[in-house]
N, C-alpha and C positions, 0 to 999 in steps of 0.2 A: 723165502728168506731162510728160517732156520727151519729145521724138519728136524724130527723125533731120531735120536739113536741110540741102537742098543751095544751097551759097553758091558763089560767082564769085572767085575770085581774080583780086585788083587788080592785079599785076603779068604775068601770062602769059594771066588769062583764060580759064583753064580752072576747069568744077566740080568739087567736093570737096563730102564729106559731112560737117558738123559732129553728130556720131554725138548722140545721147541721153547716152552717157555724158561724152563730154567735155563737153555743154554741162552738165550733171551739176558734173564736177571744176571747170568756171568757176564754178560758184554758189557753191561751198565756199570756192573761195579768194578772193572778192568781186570776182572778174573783170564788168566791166561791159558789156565790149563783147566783138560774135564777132569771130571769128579774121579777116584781112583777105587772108591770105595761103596758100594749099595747102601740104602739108607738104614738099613738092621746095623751093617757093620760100621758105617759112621756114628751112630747112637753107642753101640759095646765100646765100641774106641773112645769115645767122647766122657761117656759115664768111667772109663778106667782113667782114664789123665783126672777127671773130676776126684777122682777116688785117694789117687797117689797123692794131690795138690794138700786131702784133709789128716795126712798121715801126722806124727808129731815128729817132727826135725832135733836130732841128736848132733849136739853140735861135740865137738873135739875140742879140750883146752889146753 
Protein backbone atom coordinates (compact mmCIF):
# COMPACT_ATOMS: atom_id res chain seq x y z
CA UNK A 1 0.00 0.00 0.00
CA UNK A 2 1.98 2.99 0.92
CA UNK A 3 5.78 2.65 1.18
CA UNK A 4 8.38 5.13 2.89
CA UNK A 5 9.62 8.25 0.56
CA UNK A 6 12.33 10.18 0.62
CA UNK A 7 11.38 14.01 -0.31
CA UNK A 8 13.79 17.25 -0.43
CA UNK A 9 12.96 19.98 1.79
CA UNK A 10 12.22 23.32 0.03
CA UNK A 11 13.60 25.54 2.40
CA UNK A 12 17.22 23.93 3.76
CA UNK A 13 17.40 21.22 1.25
CA UNK A 14 17.91 18.46 3.05
CA UNK A 15 16.17 14.78 2.72
CA UNK A 16 13.64 13.45 5.09
CA UNK A 17 11.50 10.41 4.92
CA UNK A 18 7.77 10.78 4.42
CA UNK A 19 7.19 7.44 6.44
CA UNK A 20 4.31 4.86 5.12
CA UNK A 21 2.55 5.84 8.11
CA UNK A 22 2.34 9.49 7.91
CA UNK A 23 1.50 9.29 4.29
CA UNK A 24 -1.16 6.83 5.78
CA UNK A 25 -2.50 9.73 8.57
CA UNK A 26 -2.60 12.30 5.20
CA UNK A 27 -5.02 10.12 3.49
CA UNK A 28 -7.31 10.00 6.55
CA UNK A 29 -7.51 13.45 7.08
CA UNK A 30 -7.81 14.32 3.00
CA UNK A 31 -4.46 15.91 3.13
CA UNK A 32 -3.60 16.25 -0.69
CA UNK A 33 -0.44 17.23 -0.89
CA UNK A 34 3.15 15.81 0.67
CA UNK A 35 4.87 17.66 3.22
CA UNK A 36 7.09 20.52 1.55
CA UNK A 37 9.11 21.05 4.47
CA UNK A 38 11.54 18.41 7.08
CA UNK A 39 10.42 18.38 10.54
CA UNK A 40 13.37 21.04 11.98
CA UNK A 41 12.13 23.27 9.33
CA UNK A 42 8.24 22.92 10.01
CA UNK A 43 8.92 23.52 13.91
CA UNK A 44 11.48 27.09 12.86
CA UNK A 45 8.46 28.01 10.52
CA UNK A 46 5.84 27.17 13.09
CA UNK A 47 7.64 28.80 16.09
CA UNK A 48 8.14 32.12 13.74
CA UNK A 49 4.20 32.58 12.63
CA UNK A 50 3.88 31.67 16.69
CA UNK A 51 6.31 34.53 17.24
CA UNK A 52 4.81 37.25 14.74
CA UNK A 53 0.89 36.29 16.04
CA UNK A 54 2.60 37.71 20.06
CA UNK A 55 4.02 40.93 18.54
CA UNK A 56 1.70 44.24 19.73
CA UNK A 57 -0.43 45.55 16.61
CA UNK A 58 -0.03 49.41 15.86
CA UNK A 59 -3.14 50.31 14.73
CA UNK A 60 -3.39 53.90 12.36
CA UNK A 61 -6.07 56.37 13.29
Amino acid sequence: MYQDKTLTCQDCGSSFVFTAGEQEFYAEKGFDNEPKRCKECRTKRSSQKRNNNNRPRKFDR
